[in-house]
C-alpha positions in Angstrom: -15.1 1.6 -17.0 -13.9 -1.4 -14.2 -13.4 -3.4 -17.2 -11.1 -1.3 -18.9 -9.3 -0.7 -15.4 -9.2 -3.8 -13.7 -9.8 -6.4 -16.7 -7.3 -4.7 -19.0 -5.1 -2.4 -17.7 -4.5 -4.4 -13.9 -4.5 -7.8 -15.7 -0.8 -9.5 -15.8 -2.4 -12.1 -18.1 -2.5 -11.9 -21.7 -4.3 -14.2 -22.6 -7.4 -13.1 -19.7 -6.6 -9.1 -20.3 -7.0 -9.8 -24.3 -10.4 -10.9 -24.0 -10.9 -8.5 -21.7 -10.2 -6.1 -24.9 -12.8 -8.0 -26.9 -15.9 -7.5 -24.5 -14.7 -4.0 -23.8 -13.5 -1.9 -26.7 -14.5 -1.2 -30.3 -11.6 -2.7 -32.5 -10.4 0.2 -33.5 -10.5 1.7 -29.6 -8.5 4.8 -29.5 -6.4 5.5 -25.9 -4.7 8.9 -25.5 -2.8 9.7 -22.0 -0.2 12.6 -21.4 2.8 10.5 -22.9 1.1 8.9 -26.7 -2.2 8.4 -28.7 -2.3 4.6 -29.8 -5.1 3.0 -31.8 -6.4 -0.6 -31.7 -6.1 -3.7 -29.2 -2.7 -4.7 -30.4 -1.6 -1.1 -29.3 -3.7 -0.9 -26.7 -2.5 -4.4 -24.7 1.4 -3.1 -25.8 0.7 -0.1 -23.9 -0.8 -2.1 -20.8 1.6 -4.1 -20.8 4.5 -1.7 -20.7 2.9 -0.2 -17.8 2.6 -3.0 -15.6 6.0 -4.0 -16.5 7.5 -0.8 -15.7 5.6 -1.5 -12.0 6.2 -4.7 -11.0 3.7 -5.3 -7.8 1.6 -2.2 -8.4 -2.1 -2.4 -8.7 -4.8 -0.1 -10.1 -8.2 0.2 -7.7 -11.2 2.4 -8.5 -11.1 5.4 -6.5 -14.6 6.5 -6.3 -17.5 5.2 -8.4 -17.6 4.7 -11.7 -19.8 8.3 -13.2 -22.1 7.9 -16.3 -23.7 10.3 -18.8 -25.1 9.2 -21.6 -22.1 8.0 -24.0 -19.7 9.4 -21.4 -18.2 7.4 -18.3 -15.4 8.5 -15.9 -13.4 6.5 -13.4 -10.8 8.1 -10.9 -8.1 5.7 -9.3 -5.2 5.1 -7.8 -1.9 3.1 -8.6 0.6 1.6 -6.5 2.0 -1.2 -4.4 -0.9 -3.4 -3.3 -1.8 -1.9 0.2 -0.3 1.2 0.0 -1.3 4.3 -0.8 -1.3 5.1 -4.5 2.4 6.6 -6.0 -0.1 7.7 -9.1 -3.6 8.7 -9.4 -5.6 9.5 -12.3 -8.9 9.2 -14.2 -10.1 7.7 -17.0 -12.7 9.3 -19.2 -14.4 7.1 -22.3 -17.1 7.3 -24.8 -19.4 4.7 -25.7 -21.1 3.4 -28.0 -22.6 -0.1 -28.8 -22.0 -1.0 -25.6 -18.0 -1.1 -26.1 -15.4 1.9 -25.6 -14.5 3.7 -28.5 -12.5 6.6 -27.7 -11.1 6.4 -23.6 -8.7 9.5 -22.5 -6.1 9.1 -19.4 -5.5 12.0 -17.0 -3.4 12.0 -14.5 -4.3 14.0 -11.1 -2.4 16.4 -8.9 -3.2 17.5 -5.7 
């Protein structure tokens, strides 16, 4: 769950948030969020990298500790200029299995 947040989806590098992908997801990872469903690392590192360009400066920090249950892990956070409070928050919530994410779903949070 940190990997996929702060190794992938916070990394500016390519090259680093690629092999991030490798250690982390199952090649064919599926990510679904409130906007698209995309399926593989190719589609996967397209769609972290459109959001960190579309937010130059912002950062994603865990907000609260990662959760566990069996196959199932869950990851609240935040997103926004570094130091700031967050303009976004959300959760992440991903299945496991052979130790890499197969399936991970984006939600985003409301007060």
């Amino acid at each position: 769950m940190q990997a996929n947040l702060l190794e992938v989806f916070n990394e500016r590098d390519a090259t680093r948030r690629r092999a991030a992908m490798t250690r982390t997801y199952a090649s064919d990872v599926r990510f679904t969020d409130p906007d698209e469903v995309v399926v593989g690392h190719e589609a996967v590192d397209t769609k972290a990298q459109k959001i960190l360009d579309e937010a130059p400066g912002f950062v994603f920090t865990p907000a609260g500790p990662t959760r566990i249950a069996g196959e199932l892990g869950y990851l609240e956070w935040n997103f926004g200029p570094e130091g700031q409070p967050p303009v976004v928050r959300g959760a992440d919530i991903a299945l496991v299995a052979n130790d890499k994410i197969t399936n991970i779903y984006t939600l985003l949070l409301t007060d």
